[in-house]
MIGU-210439 format. One record per residue (C-alpha): x, y, z; chain. Coordinates in Angstrom, 3 decimals, always signed. Layout:
N
(rec (X Y Z) 'A')
...
! end
This chain:
248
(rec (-21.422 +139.729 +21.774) 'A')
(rec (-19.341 +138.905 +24.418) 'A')
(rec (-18.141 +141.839 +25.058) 'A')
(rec (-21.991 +143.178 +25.091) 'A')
(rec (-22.670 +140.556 +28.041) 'A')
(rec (-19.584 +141.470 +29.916) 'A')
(rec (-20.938 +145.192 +30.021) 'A')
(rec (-24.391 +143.802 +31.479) 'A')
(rec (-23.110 +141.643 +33.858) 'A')
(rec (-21.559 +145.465 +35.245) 'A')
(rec (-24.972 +145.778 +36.702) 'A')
(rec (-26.330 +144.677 +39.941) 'A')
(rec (-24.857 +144.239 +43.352) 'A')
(rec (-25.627 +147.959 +43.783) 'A')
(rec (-24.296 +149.089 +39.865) 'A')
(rec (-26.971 +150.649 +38.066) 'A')
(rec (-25.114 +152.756 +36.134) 'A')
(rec (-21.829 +152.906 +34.520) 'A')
(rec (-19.532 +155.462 +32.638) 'A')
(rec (-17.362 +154.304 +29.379) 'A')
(rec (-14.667 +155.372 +31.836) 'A')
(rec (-15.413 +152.794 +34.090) 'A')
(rec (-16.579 +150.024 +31.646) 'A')
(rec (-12.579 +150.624 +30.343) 'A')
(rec (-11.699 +149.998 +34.035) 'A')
(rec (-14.128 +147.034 +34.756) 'A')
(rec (-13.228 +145.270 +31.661) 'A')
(rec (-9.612 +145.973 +30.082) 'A')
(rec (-10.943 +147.590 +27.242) 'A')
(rec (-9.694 +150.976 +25.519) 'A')
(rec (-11.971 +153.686 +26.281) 'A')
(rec (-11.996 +153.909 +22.431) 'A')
(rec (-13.200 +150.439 +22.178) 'A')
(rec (-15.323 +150.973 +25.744) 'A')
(rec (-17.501 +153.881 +23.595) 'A')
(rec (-17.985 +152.375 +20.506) 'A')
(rec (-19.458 +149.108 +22.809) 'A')
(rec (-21.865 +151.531 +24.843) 'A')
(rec (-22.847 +153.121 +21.547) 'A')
(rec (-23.492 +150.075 +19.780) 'A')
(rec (-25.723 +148.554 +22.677) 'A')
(rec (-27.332 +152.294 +22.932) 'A')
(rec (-28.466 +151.887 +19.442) 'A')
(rec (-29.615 +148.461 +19.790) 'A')
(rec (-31.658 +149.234 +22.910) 'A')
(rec (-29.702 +147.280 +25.480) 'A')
(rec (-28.094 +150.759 +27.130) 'A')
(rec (-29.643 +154.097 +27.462) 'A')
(rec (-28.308 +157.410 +28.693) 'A')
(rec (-29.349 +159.078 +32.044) 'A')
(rec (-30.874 +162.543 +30.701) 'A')
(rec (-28.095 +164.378 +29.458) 'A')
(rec (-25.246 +162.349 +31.614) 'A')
(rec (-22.817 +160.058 +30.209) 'A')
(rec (-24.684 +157.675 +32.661) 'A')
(rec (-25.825 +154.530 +30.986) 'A')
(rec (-28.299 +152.261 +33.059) 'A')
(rec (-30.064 +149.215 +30.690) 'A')
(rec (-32.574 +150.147 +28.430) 'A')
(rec (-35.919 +149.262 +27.344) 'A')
(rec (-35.054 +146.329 +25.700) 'A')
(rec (-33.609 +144.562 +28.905) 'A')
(rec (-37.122 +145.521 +30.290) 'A')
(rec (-39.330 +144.121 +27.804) 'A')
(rec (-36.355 +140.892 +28.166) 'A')
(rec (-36.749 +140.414 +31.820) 'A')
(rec (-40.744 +140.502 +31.828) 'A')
(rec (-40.800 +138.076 +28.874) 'A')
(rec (-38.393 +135.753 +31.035) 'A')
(rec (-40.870 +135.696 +33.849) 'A')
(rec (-43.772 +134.909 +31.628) 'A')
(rec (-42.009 +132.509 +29.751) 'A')
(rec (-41.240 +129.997 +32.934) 'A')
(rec (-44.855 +128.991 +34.223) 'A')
(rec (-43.169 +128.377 +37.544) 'A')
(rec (-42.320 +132.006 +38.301) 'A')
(rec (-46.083 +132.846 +37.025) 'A')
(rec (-47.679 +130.299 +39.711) 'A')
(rec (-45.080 +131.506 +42.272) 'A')
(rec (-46.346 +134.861 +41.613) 'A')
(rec (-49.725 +134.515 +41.941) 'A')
(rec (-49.055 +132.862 +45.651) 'A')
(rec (-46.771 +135.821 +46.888) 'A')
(rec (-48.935 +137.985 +45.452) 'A')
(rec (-51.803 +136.806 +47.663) 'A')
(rec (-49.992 +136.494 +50.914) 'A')
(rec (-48.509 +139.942 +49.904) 'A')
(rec (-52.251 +141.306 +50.047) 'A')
(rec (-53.041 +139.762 +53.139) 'A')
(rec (-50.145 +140.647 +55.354) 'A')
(rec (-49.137 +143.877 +53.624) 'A')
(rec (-45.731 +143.652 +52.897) 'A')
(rec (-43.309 +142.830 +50.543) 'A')
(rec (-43.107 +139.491 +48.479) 'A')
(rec (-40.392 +138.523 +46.247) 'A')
(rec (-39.739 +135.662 +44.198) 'A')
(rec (-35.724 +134.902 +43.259) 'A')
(rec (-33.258 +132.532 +41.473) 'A')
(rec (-30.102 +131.296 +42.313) 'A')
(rec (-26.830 +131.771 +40.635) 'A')
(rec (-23.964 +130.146 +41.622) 'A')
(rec (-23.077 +131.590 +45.108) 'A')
(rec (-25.454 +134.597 +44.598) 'A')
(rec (-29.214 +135.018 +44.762) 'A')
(rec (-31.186 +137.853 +42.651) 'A')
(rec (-34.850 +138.679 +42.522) 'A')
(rec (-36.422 +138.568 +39.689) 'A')
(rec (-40.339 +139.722 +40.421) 'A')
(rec (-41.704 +141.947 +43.031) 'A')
(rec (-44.688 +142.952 +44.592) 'A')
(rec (-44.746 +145.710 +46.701) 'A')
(rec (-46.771 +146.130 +49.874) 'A')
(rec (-49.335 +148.057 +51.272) 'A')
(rec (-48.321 +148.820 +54.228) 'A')
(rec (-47.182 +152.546 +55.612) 'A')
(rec (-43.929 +151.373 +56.510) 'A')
(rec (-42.461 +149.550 +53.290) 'A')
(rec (-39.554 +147.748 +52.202) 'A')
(rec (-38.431 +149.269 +48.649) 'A')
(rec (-37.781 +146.614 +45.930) 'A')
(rec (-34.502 +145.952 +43.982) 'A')
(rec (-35.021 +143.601 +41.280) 'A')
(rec (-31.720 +142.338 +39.842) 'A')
(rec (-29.869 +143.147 +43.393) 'A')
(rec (-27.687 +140.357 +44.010) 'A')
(rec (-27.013 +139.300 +47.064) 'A')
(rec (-24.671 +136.303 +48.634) 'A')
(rec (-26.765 +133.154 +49.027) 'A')
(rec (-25.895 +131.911 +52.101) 'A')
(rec (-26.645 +135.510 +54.032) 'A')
(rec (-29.996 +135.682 +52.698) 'A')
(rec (-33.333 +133.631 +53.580) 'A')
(rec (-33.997 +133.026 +49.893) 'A')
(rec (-30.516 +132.021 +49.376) 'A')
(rec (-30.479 +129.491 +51.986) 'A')
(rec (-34.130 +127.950 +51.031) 'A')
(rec (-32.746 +127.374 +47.308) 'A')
(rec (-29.323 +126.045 +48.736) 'A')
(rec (-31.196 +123.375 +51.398) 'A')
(rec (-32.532 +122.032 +47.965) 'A')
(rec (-29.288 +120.844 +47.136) 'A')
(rec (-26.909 +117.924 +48.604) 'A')
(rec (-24.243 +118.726 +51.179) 'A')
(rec (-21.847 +117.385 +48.571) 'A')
(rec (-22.930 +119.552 +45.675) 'A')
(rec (-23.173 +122.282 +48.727) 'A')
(rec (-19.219 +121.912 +49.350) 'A')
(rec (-18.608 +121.532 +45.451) 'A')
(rec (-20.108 +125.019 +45.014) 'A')
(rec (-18.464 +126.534 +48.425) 'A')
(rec (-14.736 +124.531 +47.822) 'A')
(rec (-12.070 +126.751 +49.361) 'A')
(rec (-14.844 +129.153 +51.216) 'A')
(rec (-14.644 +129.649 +54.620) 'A')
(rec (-18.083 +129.621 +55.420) 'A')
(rec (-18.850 +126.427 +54.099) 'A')
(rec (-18.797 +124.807 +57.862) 'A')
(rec (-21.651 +127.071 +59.265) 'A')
(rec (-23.627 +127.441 +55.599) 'A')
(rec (-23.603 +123.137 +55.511) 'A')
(rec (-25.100 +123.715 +59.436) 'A')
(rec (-27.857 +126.221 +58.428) 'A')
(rec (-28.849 +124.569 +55.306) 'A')
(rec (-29.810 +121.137 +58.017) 'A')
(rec (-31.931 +123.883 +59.714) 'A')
(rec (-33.648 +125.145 +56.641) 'A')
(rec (-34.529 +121.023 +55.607) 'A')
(rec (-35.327 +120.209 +59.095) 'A')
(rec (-38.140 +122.999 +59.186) 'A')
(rec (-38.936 +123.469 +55.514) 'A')
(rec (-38.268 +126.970 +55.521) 'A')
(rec (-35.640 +129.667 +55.795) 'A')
(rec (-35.137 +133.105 +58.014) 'A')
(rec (-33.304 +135.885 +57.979) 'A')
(rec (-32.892 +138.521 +60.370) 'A')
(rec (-31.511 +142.016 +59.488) 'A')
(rec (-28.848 +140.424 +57.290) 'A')
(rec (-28.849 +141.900 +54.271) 'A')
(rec (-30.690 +145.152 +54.931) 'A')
(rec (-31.013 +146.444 +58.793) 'A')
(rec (-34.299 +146.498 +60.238) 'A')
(rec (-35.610 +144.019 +57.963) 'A')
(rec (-36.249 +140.479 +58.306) 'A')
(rec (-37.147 +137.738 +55.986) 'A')
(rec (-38.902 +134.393 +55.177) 'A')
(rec (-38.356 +132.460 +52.250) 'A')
(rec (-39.716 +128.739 +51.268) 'A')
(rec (-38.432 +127.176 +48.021) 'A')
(rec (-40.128 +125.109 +45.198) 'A')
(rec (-38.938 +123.822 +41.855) 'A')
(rec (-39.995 +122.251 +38.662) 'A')
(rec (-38.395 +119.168 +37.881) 'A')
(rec (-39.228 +119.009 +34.260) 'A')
(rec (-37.111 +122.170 +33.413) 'A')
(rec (-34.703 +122.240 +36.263) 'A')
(rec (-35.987 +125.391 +37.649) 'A')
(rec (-36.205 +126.039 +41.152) 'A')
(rec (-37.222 +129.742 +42.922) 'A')
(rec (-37.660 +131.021 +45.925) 'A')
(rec (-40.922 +132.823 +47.338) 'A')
(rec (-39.968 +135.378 +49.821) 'A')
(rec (-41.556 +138.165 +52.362) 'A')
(rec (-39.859 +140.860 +53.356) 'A')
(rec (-40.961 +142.910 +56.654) 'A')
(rec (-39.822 +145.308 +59.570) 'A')
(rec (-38.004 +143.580 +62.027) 'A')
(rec (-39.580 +145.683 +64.303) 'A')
(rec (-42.968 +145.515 +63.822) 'A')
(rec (-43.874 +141.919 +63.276) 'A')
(rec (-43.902 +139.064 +65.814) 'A')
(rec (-43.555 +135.389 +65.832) 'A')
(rec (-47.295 +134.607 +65.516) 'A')
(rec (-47.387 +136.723 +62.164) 'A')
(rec (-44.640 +135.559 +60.807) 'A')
(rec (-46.029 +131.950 +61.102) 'A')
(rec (-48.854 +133.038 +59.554) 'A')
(rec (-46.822 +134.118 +56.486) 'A')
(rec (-44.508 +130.889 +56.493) 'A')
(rec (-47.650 +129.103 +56.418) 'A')
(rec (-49.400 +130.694 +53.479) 'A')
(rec (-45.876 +131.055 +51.367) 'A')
(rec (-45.588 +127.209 +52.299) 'A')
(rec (-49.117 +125.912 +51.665) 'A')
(rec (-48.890 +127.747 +48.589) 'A')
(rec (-45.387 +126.245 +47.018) 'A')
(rec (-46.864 +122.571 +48.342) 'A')
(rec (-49.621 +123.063 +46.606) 'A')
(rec (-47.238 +124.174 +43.053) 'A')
(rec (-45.016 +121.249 +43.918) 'A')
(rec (-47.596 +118.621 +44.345) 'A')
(rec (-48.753 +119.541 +41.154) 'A')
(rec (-45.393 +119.576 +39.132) 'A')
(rec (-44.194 +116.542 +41.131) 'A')
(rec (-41.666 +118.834 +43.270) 'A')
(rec (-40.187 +115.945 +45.426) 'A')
(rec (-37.557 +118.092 +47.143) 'A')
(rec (-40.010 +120.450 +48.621) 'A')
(rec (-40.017 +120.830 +51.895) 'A')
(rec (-42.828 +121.862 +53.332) 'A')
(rec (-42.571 +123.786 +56.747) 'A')
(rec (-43.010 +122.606 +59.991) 'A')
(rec (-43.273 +125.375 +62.494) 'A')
(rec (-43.759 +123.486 +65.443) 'A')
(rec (-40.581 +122.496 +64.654) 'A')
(rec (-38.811 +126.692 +63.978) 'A')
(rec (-35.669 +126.822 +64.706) 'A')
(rec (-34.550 +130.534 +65.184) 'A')
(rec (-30.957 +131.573 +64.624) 'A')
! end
């Protein structure tokens, strides 16, 4: 079993696919050993092949997994429903993501309508303190348990700075960090009753989209998550100020 999760947490941060040969590599194993494992998980549904390669990417059953998660937490389903809506009215693409440690993943799309789209990778994980989502889950936490997680890392310093930003105006940015040309807005809410706490994101072409609209967007996404936390009694929301942006 453990050896099963070892192979799955081989995927993401741009991994979606892996040989035996490099599942041997990754994890010390005998290629002997490494293709038995794959086998094994192929029969069980975890792992399937990439038409005839030797390619294995997760299978169905990782799927069906994943989409049982989301329904499971009712926080990710009310989440949904507002990036979903502000996804419709400004046409581009919403996200909503957990944080793991030091990284952040998505874990629910919705894609946009507009011509010019930003392509979704669900399970991409990215460092938390270079991405807006990140940094709106991270401002949720205390500058101690912020330099417990970060000990030893050098960008601690600036991260603690940012995260004051993100609490002062309720909201986090990000411009052309993690993918060029495209910027990002991300507000954070949580669910005190079963320590959950997510991140509801837009995604949009830096090039295309102004200050005014991205207000507009921080605005819904916040009114939205103050509206979930008021509910679940959320009392480390923050809800955003934008006469009060700070750009960075």
């Amino acid at each position: 079993m453990n050896n099963a999760a070892a192979v799955l947490s081989c995927y993401g941060a741009g991994c979606t696919d892996v040989t035996v040969t490099e599942v041997s590599e990754r994890l010390g194993l005998p290629k002997a050993s490494s293709s038995r494992l794959l086998r094994a998980m192929r029969e069980a549904g975890m792992l399937e092949t990439i038409g005839g390669t030797r390619r294995h990417r997760p299978g169905r059953m990782m799927l069906d997994l994943a989409a049982a998660f989301r329904h499971s937490s009712s926080l990710i389903s009310r989440a949904s429903e507002v990036v979903v809506t502000a996804t419709r009215q400004f046409g581009h693409t919403g996200y909503i993501s957990l944080l793991d440690g030091r990284e952040v993943t998505a874990v629910a799309d919705f894609e946009g309508t507009n011509l010019l789209r930003v392509v979704s990778n669900i399970g991409r994980r990215l460092p938390a303190h270079l991405s807006a989502t990140g940094r709106s889950l991270l401002a949720r936490m205390s500058d101690e348990e912020v330099r417990r997680l970060y000990d030893g890392a050098p960008e601690a310093k600036v991260l603690l700075r940012e995260l004051a930003r993100v609490r002062s105006q309720g909201f986090a940015v990000s411009e052309q960090e993690s993918t060029e040309g495209v910027d990002g807005i991300a507000v954070a809410v949580g669910d005190p009753s079963t320590n959950e706490a997510i991140a509801l994101c837009i995604v949009f072409p830096h090039a295309l989209v102004g200050e005014p609209e991205r207000d507009r967007m921080i605005a819904a996404l916040g009114d939205g998550a103050e509206e979930i936390a008021r509910s679940l009694g959320d009392r480390a929301f923050i809800p955003p100020k934008l006469e009060n942006r700070i750009t960075t």
